[in-house]
DRENPAPA-732787 format. One record per residue (C-alpha): residue in three letters; x, y, z. Coordinates in pm, 1 decimal. Example, Ala and Ser with C-alpha at 12.3 -4.5 7.8 and 13.67 -1.06 7.14 Angstrom:
NUDREN type       xx       yy       zz
NUDREN  ALA   1230.0   -450.0    780.0
NUDREN  SER   1367.0   -106.0    714.0
REM end
This chain:
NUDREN type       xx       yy       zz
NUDREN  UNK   5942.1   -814.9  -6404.0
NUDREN  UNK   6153.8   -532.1  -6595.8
NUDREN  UNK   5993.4   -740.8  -6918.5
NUDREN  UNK   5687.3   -758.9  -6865.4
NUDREN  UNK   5663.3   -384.4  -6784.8
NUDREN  UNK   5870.7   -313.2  -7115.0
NUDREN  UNK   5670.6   -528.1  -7300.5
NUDREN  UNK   5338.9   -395.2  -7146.2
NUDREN  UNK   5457.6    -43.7  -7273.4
NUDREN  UNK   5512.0   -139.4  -7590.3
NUDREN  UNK   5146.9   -311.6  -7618.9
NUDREN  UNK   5003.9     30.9  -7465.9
NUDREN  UNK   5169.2    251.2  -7704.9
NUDREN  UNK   5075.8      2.9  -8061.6
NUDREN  UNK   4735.1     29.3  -7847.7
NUDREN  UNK   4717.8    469.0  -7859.5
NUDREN  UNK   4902.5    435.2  -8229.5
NUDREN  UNK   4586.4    212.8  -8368.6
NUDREN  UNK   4340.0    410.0  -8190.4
NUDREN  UNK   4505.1    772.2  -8302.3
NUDREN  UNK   4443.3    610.6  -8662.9
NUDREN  UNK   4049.6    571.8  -8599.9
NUDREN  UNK   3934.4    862.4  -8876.6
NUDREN  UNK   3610.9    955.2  -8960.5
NUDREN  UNK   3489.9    797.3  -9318.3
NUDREN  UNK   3207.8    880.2  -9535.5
NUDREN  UNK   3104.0    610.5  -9784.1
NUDREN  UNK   2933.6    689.2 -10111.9
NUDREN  UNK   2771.3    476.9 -10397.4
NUDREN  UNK   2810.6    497.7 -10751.4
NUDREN  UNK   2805.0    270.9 -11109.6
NUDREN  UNK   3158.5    112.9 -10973.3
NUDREN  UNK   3044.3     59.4 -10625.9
NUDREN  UNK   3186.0    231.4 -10329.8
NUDREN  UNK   3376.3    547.2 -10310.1
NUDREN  UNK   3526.0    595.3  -9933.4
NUDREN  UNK   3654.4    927.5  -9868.9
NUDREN  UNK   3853.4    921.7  -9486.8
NUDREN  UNK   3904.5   1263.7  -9273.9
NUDREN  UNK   4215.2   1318.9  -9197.9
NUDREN  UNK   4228.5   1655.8  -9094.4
NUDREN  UNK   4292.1   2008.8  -9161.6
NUDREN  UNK   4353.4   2035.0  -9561.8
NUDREN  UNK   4394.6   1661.2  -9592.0
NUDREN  UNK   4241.7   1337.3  -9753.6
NUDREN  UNK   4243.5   1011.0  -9846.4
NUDREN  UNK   3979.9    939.5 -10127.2
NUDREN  UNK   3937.0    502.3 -10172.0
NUDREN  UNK   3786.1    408.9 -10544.9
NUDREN  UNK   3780.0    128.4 -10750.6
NUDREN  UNK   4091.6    -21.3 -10615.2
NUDREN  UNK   4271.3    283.6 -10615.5
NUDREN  UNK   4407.9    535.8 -10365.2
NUDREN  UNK   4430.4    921.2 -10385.1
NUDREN  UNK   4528.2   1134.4 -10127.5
NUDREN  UNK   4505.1   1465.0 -10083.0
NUDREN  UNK   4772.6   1697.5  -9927.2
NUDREN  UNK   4907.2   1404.3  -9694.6
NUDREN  UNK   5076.8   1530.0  -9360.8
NUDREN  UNK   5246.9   1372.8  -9096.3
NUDREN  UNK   5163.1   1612.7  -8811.5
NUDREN  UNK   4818.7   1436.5  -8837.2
NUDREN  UNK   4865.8   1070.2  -8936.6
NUDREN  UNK   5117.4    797.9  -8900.6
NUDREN  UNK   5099.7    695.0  -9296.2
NUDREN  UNK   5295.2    377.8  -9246.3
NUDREN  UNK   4957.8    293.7  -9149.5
NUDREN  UNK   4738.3    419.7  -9453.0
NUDREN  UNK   4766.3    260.1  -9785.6
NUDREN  UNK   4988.3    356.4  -9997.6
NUDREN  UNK   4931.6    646.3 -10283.5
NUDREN  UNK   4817.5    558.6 -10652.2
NUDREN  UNK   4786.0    908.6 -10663.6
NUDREN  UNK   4888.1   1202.0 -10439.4
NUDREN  UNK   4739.2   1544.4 -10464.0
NUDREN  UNK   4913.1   1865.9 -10391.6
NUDREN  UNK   4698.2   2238.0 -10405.5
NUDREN  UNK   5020.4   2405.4 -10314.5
NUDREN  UNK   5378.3   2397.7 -10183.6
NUDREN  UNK   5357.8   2513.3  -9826.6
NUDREN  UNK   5436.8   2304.2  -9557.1
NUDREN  UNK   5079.7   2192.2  -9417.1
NUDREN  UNK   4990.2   2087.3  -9758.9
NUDREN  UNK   5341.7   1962.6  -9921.3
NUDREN  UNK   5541.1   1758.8  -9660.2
NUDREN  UNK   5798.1   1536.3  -9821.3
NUDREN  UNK   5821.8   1281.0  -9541.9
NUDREN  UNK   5478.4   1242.3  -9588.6
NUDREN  UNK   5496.7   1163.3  -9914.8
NUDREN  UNK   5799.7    950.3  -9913.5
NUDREN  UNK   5577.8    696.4  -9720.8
NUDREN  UNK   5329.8    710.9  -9917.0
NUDREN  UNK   5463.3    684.9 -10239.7
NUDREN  UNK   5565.6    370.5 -10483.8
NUDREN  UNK   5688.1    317.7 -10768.1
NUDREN  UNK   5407.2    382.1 -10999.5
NUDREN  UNK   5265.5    687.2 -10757.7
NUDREN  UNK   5181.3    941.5 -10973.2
NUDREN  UNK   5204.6   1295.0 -10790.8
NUDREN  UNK   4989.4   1587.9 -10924.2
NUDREN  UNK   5097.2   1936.4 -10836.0
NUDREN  UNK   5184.7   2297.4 -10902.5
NUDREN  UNK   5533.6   2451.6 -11009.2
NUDREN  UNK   5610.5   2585.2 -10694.1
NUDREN  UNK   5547.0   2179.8 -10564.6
NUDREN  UNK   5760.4   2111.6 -10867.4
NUDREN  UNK   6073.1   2321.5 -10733.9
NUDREN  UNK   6039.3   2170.6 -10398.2
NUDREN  UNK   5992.5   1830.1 -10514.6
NUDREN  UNK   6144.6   1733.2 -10845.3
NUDREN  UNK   5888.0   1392.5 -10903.2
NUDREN  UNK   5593.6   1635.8 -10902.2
NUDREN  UNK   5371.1   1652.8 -11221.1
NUDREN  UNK   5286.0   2026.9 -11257.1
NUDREN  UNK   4964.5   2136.4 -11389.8
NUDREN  UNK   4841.5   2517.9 -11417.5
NUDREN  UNK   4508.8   2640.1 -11330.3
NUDREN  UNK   4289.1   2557.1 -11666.0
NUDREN  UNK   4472.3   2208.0 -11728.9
NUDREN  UNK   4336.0   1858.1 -11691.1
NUDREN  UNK   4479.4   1504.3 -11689.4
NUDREN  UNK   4375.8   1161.6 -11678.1
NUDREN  UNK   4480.9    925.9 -11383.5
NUDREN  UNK   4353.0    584.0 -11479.8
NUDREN  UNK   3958.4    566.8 -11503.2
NUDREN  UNK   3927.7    946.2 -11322.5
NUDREN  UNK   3944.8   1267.2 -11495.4
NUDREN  UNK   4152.4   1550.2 -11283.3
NUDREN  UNK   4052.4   1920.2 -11360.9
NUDREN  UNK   4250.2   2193.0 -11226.9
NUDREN  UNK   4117.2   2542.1 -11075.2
NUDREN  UNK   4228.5   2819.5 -10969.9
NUDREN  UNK   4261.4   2879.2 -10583.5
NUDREN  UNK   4371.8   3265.8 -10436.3
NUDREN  UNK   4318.2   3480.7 -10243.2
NUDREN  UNK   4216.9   3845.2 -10355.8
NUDREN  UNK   4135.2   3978.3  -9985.4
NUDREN  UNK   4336.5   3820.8  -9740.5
NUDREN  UNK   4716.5   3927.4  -9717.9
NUDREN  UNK   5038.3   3956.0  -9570.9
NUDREN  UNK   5176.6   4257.5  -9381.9
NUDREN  UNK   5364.1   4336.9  -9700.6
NUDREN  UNK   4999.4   4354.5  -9868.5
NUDREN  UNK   5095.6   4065.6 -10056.2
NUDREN  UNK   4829.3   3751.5 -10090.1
NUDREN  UNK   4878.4   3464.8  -9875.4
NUDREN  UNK   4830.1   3244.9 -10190.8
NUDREN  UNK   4861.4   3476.9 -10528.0
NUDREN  UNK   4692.3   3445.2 -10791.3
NUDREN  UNK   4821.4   3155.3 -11027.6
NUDREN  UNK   5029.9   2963.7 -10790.6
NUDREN  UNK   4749.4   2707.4 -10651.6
NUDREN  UNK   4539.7   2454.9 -10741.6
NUDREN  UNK   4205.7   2348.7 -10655.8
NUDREN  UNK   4086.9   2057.3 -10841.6
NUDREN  UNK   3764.2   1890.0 -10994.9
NUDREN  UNK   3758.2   1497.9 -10991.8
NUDREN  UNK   3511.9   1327.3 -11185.7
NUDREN  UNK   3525.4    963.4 -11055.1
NUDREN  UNK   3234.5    820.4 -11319.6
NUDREN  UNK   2896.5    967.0 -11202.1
NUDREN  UNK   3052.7   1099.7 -10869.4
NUDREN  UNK   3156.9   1463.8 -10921.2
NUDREN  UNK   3433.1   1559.2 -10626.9
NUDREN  UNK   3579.5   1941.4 -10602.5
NUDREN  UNK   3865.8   2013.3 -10351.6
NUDREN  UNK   3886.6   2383.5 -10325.0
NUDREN  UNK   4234.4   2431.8 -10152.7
NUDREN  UNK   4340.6   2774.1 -10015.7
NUDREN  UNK   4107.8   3004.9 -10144.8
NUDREN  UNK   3869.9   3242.9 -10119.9
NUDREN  UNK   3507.6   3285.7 -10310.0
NUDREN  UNK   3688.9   3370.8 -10645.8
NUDREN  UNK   3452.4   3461.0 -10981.0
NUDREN  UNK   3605.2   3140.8 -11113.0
NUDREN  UNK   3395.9   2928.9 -10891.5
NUDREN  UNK   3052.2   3036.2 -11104.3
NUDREN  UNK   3187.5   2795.8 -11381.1
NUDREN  UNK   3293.5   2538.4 -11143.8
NUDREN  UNK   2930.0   2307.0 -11206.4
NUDREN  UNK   2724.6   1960.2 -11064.4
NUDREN  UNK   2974.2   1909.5 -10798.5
NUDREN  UNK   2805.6   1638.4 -10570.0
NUDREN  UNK   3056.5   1645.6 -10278.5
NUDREN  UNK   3267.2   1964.1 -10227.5
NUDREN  UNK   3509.6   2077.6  -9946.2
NUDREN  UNK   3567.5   2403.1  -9885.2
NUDREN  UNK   3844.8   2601.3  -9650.9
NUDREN  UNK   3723.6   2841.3  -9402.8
NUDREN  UNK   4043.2   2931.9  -9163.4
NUDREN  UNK   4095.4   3332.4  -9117.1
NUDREN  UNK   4332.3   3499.7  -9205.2
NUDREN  UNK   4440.2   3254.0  -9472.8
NUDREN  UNK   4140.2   3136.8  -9666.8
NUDREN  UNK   3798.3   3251.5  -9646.0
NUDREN  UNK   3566.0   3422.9  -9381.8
NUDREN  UNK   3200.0   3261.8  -9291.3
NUDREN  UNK   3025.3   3498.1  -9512.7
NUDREN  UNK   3302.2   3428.9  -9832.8
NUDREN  UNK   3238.4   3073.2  -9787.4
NUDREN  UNK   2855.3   3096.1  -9786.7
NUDREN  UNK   2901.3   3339.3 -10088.9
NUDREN  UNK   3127.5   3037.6 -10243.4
NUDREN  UNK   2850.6   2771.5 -10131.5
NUDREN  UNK   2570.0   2962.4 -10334.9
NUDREN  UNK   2808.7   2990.1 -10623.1
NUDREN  UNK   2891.8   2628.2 -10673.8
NUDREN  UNK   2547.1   2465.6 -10487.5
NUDREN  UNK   2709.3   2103.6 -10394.6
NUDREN  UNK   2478.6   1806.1 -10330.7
NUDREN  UNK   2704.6   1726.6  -9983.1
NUDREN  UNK   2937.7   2028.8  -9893.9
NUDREN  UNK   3213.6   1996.5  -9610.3
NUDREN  UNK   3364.9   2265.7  -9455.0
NUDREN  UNK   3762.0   2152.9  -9437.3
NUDREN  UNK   4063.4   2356.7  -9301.1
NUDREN  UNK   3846.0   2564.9  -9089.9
NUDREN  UNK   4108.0   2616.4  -8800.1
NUDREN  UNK   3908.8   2788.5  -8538.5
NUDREN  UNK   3600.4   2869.6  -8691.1
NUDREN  UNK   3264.8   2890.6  -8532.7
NUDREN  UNK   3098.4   2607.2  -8743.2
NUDREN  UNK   2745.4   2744.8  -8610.6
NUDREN  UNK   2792.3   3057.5  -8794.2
NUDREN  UNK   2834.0   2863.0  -9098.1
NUDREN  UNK   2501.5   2627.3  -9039.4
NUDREN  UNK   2325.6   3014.9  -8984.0
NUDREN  UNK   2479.2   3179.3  -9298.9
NUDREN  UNK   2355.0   2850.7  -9522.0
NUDREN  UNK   2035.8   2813.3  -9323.1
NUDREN  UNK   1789.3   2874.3  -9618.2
NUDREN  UNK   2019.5   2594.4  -9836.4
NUDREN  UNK   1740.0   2312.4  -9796.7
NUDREN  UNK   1903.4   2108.9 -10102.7
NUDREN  UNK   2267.6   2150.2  -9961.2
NUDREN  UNK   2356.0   1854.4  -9687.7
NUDREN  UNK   2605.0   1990.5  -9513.0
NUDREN  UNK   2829.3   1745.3  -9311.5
NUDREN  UNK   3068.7   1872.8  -9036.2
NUDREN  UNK   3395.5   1654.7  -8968.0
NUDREN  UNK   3706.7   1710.2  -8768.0
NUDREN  UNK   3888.7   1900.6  -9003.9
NUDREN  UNK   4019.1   2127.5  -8814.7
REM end
């Protein structure tokens, strides 16, 4: 009897674990077929395309990657915790994993590539472009930035006709007026760290996305978001649990 209640447990808890792993998924189409982008959560993603696997500022407090795929690619904006978490990574990582970073990423973990804002790489058949992401605003008791100038990276991902911008922590910077034909962008809104609702519609209007998600937007009232962008007819904007 002791057995069947252990192994009953253990069939309950595999049960939770696979359900826990149920993310949300949008699924786009371009010349190479599908491009699958899952919603993990908070600042992170995990971006499927032609047979290869990026993700974005992986982190165990929301996902049990033994059960993702593993990395191709791993991108970092920045070195604090929520966004660089080595156990995370180790999981995710093979041989051939390239991981894309800043220098502060690079002093924390040693197998980081680090590329500056204004920089650009190729990894395989997609074209990486780095941005600047800072806050000029928002900042510590000691009147310092949360993220400084310099030490960040948002990035711009052409994947063939798709055109993909992750923002990371930042708020509606002039550098975002050059930033152009994104189709799909994701942008932070979580006070006192990134941007308030009017910053982010300012940043919205500056870039004009085809799809935008809102993404690490903590407690936010998503409504005041949907007001501010109200008049944005040609702007779909798509609300997932990325809290």
């Amino acid at each position: 009897m002791k057995t069947h209640c252990l192994i009953l447990l253990n069939v309950l808890i595999m049960f939770a674990s696979c359900r826990s792993q149920q993310f949300e998924k949008d699924t786009f189409q371009n010349k190479k077929g599908e491009l699958v982008i899952t919603f993990i959560g908070h600042g992170t993603l995990m971006i499927e395309y032609n047979q290869m696997v990026y993700h974005i500022d992986p982190w165990s407090k929301l996902a049990d990657y033994h059960q993702l795929p593993k990395a191709d690619f791993i991108l970092l904006t920045h070195h604090h915790p929520d966004h660089l978490d080595k156990s995370a990574i180790n999981i995710l990582k093979k041989e051939k994993t390239i991981i894309i970073g800043t220098k502060k990423c690079q002093e924390e973990l040693a197998v980081v590539q680090s590329l500056k804002n204004g920089e650009s790489a190729q990894l395989g058949e997609v074209y990486l472009y780095v941005v600047p992401a800072y806050n000029v605003v928002n900042k510590r008791n000691d009147n310092q930035p949360f993220h400084p100038r310099g030490e960040g990276n948002g990035y711009v991902i052409d994947m063939d006709d798709l055109r993909i911008y992750i923002a990371g922590d930042t708020e509606n910077i002039p550098e975002m007026k050059s930033i152009k034909n994104v189709d799909i962008a994701f942008l932070p809104c979580n006070l006192p760290y990134t941007m308030t609702p009017e910053m982010f519609a300012d940043a919205v209007k500056m870039i004009n996305p085809k799809v935008l998600y809102p993404y690490h937007y903590g407690d936010t009232d998503l409504n005041v978001l949907k007001q501010l962008l109200k008049n944005e007819k040609n702007i779909d904007i798509r609300i997932r649990k990325m809290k």
